[in-house]
C-alpha positions as MATLAB code, in Angstrom:
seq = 'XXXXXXXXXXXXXXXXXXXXXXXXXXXXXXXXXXXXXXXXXXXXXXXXXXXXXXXXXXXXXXXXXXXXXXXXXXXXXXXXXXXXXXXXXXXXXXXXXXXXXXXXXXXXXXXXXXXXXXXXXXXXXXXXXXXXXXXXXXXXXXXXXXXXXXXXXXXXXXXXXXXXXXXXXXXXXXXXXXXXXXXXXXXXXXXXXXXXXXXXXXXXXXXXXXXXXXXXXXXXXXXXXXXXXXXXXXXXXXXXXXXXXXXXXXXXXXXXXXXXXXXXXXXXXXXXXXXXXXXXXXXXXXXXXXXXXXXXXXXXXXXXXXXXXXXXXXXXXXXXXXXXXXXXXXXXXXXXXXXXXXXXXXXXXXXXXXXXXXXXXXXXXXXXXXXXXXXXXXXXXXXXXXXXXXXXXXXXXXXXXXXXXXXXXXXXXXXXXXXXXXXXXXXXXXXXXXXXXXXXXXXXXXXXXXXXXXXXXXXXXXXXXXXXXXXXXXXXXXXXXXXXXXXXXXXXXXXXXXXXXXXXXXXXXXXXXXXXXXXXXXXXXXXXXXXXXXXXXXXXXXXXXXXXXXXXXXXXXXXXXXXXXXXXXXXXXXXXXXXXXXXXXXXXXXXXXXXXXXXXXXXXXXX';
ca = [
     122.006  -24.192   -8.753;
     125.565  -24.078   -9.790;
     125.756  -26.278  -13.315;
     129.328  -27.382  -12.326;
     127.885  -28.950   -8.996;
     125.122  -30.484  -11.558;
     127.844  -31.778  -13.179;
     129.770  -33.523  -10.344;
     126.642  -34.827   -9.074;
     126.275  -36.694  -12.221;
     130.044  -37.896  -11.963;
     129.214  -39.231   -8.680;
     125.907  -40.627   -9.730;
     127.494  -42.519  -12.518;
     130.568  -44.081  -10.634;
     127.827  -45.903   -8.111;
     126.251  -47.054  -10.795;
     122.635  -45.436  -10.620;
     120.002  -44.400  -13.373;
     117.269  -42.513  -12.709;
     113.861  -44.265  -12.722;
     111.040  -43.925  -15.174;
     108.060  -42.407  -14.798;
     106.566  -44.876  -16.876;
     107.363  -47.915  -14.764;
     105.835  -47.155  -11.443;
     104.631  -49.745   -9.641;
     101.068  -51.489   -9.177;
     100.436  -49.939   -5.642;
     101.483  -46.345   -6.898;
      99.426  -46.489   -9.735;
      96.685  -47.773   -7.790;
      96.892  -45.020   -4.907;
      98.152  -41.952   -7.383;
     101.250  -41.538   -5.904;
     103.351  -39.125   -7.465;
     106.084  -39.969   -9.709;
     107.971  -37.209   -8.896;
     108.114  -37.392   -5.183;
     108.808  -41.323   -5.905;
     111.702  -40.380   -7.639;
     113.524  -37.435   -5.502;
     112.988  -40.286   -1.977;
     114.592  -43.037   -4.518;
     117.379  -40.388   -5.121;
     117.780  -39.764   -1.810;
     117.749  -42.611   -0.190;
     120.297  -42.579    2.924;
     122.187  -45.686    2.295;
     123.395  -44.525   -0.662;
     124.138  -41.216    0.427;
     126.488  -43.053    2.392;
     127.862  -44.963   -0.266;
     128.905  -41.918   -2.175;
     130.167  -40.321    1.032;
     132.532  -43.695    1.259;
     133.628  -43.149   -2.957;
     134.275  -39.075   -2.456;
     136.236  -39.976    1.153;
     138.022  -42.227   -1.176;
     139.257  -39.517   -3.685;
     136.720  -36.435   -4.705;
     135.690  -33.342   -2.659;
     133.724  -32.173   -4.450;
     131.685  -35.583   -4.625;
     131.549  -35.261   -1.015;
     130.330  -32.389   -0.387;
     127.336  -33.414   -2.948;
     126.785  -36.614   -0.765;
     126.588  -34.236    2.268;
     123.643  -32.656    0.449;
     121.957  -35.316   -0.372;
     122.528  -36.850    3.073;
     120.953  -33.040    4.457;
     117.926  -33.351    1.796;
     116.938  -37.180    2.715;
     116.838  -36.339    6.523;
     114.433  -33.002    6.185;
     112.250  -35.167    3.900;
     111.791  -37.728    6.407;
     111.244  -35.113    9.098;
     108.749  -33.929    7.177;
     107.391  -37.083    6.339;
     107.616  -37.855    9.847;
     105.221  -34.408   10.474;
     102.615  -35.159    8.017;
     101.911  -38.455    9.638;
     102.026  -37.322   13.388;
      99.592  -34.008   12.430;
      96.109  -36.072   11.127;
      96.423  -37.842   14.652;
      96.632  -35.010   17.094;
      95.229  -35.001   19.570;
      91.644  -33.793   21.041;
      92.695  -30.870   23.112;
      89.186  -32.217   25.376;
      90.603  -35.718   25.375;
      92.783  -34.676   28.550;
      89.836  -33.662   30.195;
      87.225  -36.895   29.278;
      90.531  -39.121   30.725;
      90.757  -37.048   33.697;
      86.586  -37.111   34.510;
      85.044  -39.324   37.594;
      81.391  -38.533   37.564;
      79.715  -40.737   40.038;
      76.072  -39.373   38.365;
      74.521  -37.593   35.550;
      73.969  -34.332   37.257;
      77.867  -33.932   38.469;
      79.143  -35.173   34.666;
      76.946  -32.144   33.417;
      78.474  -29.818   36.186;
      81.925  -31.189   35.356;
      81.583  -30.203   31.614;
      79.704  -26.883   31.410;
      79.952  -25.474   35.095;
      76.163  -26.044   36.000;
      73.341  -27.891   35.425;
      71.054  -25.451   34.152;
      70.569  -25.603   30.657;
      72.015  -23.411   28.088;
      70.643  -20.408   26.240;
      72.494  -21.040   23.159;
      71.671  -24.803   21.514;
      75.436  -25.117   20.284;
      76.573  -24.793   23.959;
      73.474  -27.709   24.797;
      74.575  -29.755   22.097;
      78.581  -29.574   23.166;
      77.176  -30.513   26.301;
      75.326  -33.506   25.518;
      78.041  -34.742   23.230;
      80.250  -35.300   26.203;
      77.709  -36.589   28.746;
      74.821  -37.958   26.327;
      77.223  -39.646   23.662;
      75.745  -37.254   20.898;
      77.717  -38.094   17.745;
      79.102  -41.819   18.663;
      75.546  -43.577   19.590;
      73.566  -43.882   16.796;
      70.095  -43.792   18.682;
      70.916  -40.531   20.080;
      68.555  -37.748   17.644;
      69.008  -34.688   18.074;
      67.190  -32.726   15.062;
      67.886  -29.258   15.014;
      64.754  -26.856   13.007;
      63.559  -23.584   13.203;
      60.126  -23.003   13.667;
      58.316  -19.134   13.378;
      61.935  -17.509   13.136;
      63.012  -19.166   15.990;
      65.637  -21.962   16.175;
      65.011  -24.817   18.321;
      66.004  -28.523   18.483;
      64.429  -31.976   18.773;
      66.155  -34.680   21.517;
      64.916  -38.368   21.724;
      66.303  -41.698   21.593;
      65.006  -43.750   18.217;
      64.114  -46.611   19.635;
      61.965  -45.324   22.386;
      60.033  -42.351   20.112;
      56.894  -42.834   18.976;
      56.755  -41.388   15.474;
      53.576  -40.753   14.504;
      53.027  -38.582   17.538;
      56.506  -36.569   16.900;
      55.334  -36.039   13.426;
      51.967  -34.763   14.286;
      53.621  -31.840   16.525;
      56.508  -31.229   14.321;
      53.838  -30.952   11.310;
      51.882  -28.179   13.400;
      54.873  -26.442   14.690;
      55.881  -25.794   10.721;
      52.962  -23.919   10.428;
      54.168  -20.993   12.669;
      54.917  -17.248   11.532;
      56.815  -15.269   13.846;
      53.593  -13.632   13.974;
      52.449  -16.279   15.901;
      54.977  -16.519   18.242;
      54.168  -14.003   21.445;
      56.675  -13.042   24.169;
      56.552  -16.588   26.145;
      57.710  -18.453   23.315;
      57.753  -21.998   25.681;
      54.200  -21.150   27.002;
      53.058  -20.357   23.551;
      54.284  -23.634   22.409;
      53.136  -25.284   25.378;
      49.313  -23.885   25.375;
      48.723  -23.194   21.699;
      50.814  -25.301   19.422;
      51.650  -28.847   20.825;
      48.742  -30.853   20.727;
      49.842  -33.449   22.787;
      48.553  -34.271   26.301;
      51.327  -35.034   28.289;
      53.428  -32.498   28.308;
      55.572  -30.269   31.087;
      58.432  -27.520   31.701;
      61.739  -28.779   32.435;
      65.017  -26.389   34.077;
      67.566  -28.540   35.136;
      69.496  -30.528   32.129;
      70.169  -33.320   33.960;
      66.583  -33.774   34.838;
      65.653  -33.496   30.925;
      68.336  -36.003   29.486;
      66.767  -38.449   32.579;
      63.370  -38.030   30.733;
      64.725  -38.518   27.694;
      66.734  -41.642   28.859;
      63.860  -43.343   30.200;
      61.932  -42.822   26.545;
      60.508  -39.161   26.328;
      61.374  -36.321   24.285;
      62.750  -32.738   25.263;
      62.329  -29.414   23.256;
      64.650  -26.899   23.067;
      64.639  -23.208   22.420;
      66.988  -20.616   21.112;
      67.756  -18.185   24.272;
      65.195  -20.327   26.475;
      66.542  -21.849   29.779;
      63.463  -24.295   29.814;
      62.464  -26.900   27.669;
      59.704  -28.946   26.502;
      59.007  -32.691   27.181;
      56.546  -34.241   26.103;
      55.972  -38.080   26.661;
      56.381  -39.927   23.529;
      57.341  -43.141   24.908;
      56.687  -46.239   23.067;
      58.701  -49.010   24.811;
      59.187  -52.542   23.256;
      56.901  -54.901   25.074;
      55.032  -58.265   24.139;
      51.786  -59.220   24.931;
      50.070  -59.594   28.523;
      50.569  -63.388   28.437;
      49.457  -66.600   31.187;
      52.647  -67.028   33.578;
      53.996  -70.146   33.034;
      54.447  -70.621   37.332;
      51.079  -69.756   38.042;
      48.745  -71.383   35.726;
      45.552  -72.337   36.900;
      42.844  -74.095   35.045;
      40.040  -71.754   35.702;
      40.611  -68.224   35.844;
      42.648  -64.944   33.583;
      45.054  -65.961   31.085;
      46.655  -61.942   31.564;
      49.909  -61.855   32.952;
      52.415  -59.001   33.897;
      55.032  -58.161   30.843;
      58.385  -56.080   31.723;
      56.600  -52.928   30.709;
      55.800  -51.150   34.274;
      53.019  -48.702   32.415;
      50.837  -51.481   31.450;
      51.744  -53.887   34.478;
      50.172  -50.925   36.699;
      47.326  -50.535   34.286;
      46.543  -54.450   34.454;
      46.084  -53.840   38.312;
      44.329  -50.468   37.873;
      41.768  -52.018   35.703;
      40.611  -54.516   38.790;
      41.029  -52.147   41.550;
      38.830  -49.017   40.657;
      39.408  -47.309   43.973;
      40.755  -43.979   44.198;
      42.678  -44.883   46.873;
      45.168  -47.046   45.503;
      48.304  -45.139   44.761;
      51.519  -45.592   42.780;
      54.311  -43.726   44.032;
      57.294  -43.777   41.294;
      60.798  -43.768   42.517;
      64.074  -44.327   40.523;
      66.665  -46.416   41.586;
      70.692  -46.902   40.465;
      73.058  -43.941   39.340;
      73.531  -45.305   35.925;
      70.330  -47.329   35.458;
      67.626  -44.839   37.041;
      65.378  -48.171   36.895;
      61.862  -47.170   37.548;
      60.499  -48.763   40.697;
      56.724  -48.190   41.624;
      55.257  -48.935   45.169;
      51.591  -49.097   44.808;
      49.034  -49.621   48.119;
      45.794  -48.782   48.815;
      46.015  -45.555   50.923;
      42.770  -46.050   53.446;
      44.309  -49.991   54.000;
      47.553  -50.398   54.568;
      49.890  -49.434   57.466;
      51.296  -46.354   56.710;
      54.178  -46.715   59.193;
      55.337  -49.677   56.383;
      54.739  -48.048   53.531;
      57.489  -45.115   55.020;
      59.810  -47.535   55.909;
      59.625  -49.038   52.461;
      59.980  -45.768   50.560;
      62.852  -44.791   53.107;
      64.110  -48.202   51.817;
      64.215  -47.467   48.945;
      65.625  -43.886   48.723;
      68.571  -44.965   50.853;
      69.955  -47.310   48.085;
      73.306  -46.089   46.625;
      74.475  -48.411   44.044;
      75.307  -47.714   40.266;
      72.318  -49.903   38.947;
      69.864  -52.424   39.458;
      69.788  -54.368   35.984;
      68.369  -57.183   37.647;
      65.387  -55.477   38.761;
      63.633  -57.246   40.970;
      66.013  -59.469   42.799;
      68.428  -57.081   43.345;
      65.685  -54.514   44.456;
      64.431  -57.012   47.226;
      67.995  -57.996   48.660;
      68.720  -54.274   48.928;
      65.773  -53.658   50.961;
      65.284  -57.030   52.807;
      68.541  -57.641   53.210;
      67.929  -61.478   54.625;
      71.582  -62.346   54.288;
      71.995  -66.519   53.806;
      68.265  -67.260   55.258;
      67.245  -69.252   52.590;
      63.923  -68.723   53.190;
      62.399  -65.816   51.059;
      60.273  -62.839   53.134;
      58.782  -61.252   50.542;
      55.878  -63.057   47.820;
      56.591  -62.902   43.860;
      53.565  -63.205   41.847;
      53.472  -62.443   37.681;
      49.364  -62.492   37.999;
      47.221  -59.665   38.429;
      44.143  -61.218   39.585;
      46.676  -62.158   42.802;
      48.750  -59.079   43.188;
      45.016  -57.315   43.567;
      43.833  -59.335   46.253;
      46.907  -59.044   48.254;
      46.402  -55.250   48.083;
      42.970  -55.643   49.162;
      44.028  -57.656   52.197;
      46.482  -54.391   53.061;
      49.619  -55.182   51.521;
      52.499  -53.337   49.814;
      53.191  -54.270   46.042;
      56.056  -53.084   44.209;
      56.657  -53.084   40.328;
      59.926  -52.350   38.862;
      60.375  -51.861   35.681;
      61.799  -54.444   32.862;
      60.593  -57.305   35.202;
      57.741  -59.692   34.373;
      57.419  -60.209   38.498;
      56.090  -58.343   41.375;
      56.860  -58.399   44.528;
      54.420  -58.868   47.763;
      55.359  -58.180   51.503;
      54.996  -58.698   54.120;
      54.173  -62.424   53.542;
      54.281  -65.361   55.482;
      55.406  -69.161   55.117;
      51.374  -70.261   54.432;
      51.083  -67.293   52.131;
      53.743  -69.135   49.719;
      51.704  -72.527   50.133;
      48.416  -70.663   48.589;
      48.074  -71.077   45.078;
      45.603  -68.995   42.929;
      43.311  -72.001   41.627;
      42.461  -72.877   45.331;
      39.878  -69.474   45.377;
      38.692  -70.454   41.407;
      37.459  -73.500   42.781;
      34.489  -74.431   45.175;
      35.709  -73.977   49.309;
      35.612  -77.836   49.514;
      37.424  -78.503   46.349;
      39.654  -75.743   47.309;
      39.997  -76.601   50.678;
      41.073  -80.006   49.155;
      43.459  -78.702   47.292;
      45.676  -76.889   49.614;
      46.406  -79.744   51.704;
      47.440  -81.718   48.792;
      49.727  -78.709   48.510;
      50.820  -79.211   52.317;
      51.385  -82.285   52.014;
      53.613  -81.879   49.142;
      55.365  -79.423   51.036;
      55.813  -81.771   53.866;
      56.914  -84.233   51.798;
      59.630  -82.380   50.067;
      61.099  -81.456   53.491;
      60.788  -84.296   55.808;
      59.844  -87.785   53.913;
      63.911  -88.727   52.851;
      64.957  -87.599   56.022;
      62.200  -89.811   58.215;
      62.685  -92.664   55.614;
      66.222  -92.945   56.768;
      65.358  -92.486   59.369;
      63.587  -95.721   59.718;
      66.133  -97.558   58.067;
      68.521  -96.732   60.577;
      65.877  -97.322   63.498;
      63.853 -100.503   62.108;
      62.788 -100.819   65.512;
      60.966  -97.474   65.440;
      58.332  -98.435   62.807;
      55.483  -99.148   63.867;
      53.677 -102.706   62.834;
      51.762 -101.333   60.056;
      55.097  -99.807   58.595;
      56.788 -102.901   58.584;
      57.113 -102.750   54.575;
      59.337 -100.048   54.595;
      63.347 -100.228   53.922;
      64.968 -101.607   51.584;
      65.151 -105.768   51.259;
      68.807 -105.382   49.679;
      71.506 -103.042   50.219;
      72.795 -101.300   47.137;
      76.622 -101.084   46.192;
      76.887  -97.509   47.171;
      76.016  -96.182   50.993;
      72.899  -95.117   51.925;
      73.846  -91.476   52.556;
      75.711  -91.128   49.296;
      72.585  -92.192   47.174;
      70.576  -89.524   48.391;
      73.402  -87.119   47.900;
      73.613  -88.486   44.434;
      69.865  -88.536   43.521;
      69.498  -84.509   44.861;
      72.653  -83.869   42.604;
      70.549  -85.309   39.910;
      67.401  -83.987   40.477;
      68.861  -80.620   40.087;
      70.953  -81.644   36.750;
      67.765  -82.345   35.487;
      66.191  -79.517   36.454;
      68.406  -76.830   35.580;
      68.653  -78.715   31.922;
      65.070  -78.591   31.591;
      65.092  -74.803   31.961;
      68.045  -74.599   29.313;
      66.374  -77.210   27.326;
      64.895  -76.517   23.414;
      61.037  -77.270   23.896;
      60.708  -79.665   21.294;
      63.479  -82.065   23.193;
      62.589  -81.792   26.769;
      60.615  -85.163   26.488;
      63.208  -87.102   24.987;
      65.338  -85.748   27.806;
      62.660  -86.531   30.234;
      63.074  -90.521   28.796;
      66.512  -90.667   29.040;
      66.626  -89.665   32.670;
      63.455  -91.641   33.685;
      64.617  -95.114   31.830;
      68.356  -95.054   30.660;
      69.581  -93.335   34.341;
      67.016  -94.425   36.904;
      66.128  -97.309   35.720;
      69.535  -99.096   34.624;
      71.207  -97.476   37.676;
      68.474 -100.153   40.142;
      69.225 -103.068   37.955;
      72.753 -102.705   38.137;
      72.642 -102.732   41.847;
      73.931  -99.065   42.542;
      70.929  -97.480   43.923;
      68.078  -99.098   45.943;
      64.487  -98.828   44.515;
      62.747  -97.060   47.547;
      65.649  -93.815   47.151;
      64.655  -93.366   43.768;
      60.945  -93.561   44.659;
      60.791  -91.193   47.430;
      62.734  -88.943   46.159;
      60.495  -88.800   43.098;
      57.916  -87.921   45.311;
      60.107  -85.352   47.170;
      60.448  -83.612   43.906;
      57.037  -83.728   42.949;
      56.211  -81.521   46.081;
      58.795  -79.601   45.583;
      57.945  -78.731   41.874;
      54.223  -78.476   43.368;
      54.886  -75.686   45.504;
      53.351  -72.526   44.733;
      56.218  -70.728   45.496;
      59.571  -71.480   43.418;
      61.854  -69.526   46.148;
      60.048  -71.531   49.113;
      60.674  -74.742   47.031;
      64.339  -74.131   46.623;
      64.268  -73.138   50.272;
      62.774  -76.598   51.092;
      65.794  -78.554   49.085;
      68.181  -77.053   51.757;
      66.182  -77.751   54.917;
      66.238  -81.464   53.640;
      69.750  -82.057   52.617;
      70.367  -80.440   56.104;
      68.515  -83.161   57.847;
      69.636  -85.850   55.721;
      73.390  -85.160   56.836;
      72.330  -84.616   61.076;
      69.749  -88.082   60.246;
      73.198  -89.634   59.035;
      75.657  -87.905   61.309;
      73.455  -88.498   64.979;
      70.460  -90.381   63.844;
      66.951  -89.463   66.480;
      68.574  -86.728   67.960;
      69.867  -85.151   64.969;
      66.356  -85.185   63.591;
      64.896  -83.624   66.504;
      67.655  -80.806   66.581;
      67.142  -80.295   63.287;
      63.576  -79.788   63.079;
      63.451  -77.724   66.569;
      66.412  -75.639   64.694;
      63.806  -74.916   61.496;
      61.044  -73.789   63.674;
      63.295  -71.626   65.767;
      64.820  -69.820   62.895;
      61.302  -69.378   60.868;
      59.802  -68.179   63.842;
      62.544  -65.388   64.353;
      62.619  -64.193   61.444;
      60.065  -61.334   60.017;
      58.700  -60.181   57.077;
      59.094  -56.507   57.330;
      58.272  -56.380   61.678;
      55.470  -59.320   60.456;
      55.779  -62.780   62.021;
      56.699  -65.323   59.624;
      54.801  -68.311   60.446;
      51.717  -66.359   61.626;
      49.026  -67.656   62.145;
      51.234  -71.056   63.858;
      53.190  -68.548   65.847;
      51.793  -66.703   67.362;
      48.762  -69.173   67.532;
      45.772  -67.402   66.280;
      42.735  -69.852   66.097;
      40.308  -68.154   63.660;
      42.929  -67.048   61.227;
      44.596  -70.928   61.089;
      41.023  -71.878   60.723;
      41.663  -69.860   57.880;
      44.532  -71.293   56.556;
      43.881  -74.764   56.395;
      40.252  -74.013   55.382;
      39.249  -72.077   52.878;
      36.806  -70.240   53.322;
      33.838  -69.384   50.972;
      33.819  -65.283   50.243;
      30.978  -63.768   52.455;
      32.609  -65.753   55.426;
      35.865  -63.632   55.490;
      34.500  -59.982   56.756;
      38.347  -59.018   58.155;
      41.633  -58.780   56.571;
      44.756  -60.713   58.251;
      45.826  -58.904   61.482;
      49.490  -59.610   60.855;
      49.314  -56.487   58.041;
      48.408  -54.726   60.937;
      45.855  -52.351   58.284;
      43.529  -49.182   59.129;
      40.526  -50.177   58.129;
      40.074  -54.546   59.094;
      36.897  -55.121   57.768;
      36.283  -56.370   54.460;
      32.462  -56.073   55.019;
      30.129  -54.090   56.712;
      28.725  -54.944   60.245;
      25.161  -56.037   59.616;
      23.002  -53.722   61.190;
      19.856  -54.745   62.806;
      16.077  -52.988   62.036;
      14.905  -51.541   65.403;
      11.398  -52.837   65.747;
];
């Protein structure tokens, strides 16, 4: 540099009135960060506002000053370019990033074909685990393992998820697979591994990738090979599950305390252990794009009607939605597809002991998995009346005990509506029922207590559910005392609504079924408003309207109120009886099964 232009520069520097900073007397944040005093001081120098200061002084009377602001002005911009640079290159971005925004994979198997081409799986384990970082989340989830080793002198690789692995049984196989010399190691590495040195016992060839990263989804693991196109799986699954506990629906005083869990493995096995037929089968299907939710239909082969169980499956298969993480529910309504009938068609039971005998009698059962319930069809409106305790009991206590259940399902549909019935109609009642009504009218209509009272029967119900254990009786006296009782003494609500439609709920809540007692709530608010709205005749219509519609709807091509309609003596013998175990030699008819006979036909001795 020229040390006159040094010179001006000073000159120039000295007229605005500048020092140069020093080093010493950084501040707290550039001491902190090790900033360096040197770059600190050539930005302070050339900061643009005053290059434009001394570009105003030299305009004013020096050249040569100017020109040196110029300079300064050219230095401060290409530092801040460059400043500018260095802060746009550490966030450039992911030349694949284009192509993850631009992907629309409906399923696993076209994500895999989007990334690499195909869905066979790669020789080389970088190209498998490039793959799996864009479809499996390799890298960003946590749970995602993917151990790479080298056993014998060849390199292979390790895929499970964490939480699903069971490690003792990865260790034991890892531990033997150390072991290995490439003297030990044929031609057919995988069958080598496969025969010699995995000693595990379910274990099985894999060639598609999407296929594998299924398996290992739903909790096994997969073993790859350097320059193999097949892996290993093995089934290491270990899923989180608690212990086979007493429904809390289905209790029964007398009887197994075991109960399905939402583990599908051991809900099967709890069926399997009181069914030791060889012809009860459990065909595994997989249901939802993005949840592949296990679903298991399970019958007994030489029973049932086949022509169901293919409509079923066909059901099933057919289903095109991204997931079912509702299990269950959403499985039935996909496959039933009853619209707004409130009225459920198909049984849920959470007890073994129950789902057995209903595959005994010919039906279809099907599990899915992460669901404590199972679910029974085809079914009927008595079936959801039946209660497990009824068949733990003697037939004449039993028998006693399912029609207090009818009753209580009687009452739950049609005592409100007949009371008001009656109110509206004294002159119906007959002389013996001349104590019913009320002797005062309430401040509030008839019609609008009920309405009330159902809104509150619910309130309490759903609070109950959502309810810490520990206060659901205090809750239970503050709706009994402070709400029904104060509400009668003040005069808003007449004694007899709040008594009947205790006992309403009562045989609601003592119905077997909770979908057929929900069902039951509607049916009686509907009659309620036509009792209201056209008194007699909107009773009638109502009721004729209820049998009409159960009677036209089916259970899978199985008449719903069978054996009522159509009338079938010996099976509603059946029904309201029960009958004691050597009595019933045939299944129901309705399941329409192969084989109808529960016993043999006693054979007579030829004398």
């Amino acid at each position: 540099m020229d040390p006159g232009g040094q010179a001006q520069d000073t000159e120039v520097s000295s007229e605005l009135g500048t020092e140069e900073p020093e080093p010493a007397k950084r501040g707290f944040f550039a001491r902190l960060f090790g900033d360096d005093p040197e770059t600190e001081e050539e930005e302070s120098a050339e900061d643009p506002g005053l290059g434009q200061q001394g570009k105003q002084q030299v305009e004013a009377g020096a050249d040569a000053g100017a020109e040196a602001g110029g300079r300064k002005d050219q230095a401060g911009k290409s530092k801040t370019d460059n400043k500018q640079a260095q802060s746009v290159e550490p966030q450039k971005a992911d030349p694949k990033q284009k192509k993850r925004d631009t992907e629309h994979s409906n399923s696993l198997e076209q994500s895999i074909i989007y990334w690499q081409g195909n869905d066979k799986i790669p020789e080389r384990l970088e190209d498998t685990k490039g793959t799996l970082t864009e479809v499996l989340g390799l890298g960003s989830s946590f749970d995602i393992v993917f151990r790479e080793m080298s056993f014998g002198g060849r390199k292979a690789a390790l895929l499970c998820i964490s939480g699903f692995a069971k490690d003792t049984i990865i260790d034991e196989i890892l531990k033997r697979l150390t072991y290995l010399t490439p003297d030990d190691i044929s031609a057919d590495v995988l069958a080598s591994f496969m025969s010699e040195y995995i000693p595990h016992v379910q274990v099985e060839k894999g060639e598609l990738l999407s296929e594998s990263i299924n398996k290992v989804l739903s909790g096994m693991s997969v073993f790859f090979i350097e320059g193999e196109t097949q892996v290993i799986i093995m089934d290491t699954r270990s899923y989180p599950s608690r212990s086979p506990d007493e429904p809390s629906i289905e209790r029964v005083v007398r009887g197994a305390r075991d109960g399905f869990t939402e583990t599908l493995l051991s809900n099967v096995a709890l069926v399997r252990r009181r069914i030791r037929d060889p012809g009860l089968k459990y065909e595994m299907h997989q249901v939802g794009r993005r949840t592949r939710t296990d679903v298991c239909v399970a019958y007994i082969d030489d029973i049932v009607d086949k022509t169901q169980v293919q409509a079923v499956t066909d059901k099933i298969k057919s289903i095109d939605i991204d997931g079912i993480p509702l299990a269950d529910k959403q499985l039935e309504e996909a496959i039933v597809g009853r619209g707004w009938n409130p009225y459920p068609l198909v049984r849920y039971s959470e007890r073994p002991d129950t789902v057995a005998s209903h595959l005994l009698e010919g039906r279809l059962v099907i599990f899915v998995d992460t669901s404590p319930s199972v679910i029974v069809l085809p079914t009927t409106f008595f079936d959801l009346c039946q209660h497990a305790e009824e068949n733990r009991q003697t037939p004449f206590m039993g028998t006693y005990l399912r029609w207090v259940r009818f009753i209580g399902v009687f009452a739950s549909m049609f005592l409100l509506p007949l009371w008001m019935l009656l109110v509206i109609h004294p002159e119906l009642k007959p002389a013996m029922l001349d104590f019913i009504g009320p002797q005062k009218m309430a401040k509030i209509p008839l019609l609008a207590q009920f309405l009330i009272v159902e809104l509150g029967v619910d309130l309490l119900r759903m609070a109950a559910v959502h309810t810490p254990t520990p206060l659901g009786s205090a809750m239970g006296l503050i709706a009994a005392i402070l709400v029904g009782d104060i509400a009668v003494q003040t005069g808003l609500f007449v004694n007899e609504v709040v008594l009947y439609m205790a006992v309403a709920s009562i045989g609601m809540f003592a119905t077997p079924s909770y979908e057929l007692g929900l069902a039951n709530r509607i049916v009686r608010l509907g009659l309620l408003l036509a009792v209201a709205a056209f008194q007699v005749q909107g009773f009638m219509i109502g009721t004729t309207l209820l049998i009409v519609l159960l009677t036209l709807h089916r259970s899978y091509n199985s008449p719903y109120l069978w054996p009522f309609i159509p009338f079938n003596a010996k099976a509603f013998g059946a029904i309201l009886v029960r009958q004691p175990v050597l009595s019933a030699k045939t299944r129901p008819s309705f399941n329409k099964t192969r084989d109808n006979t529960r016993m043999p036909p006693v054979q007579e001795n030829d004398q």
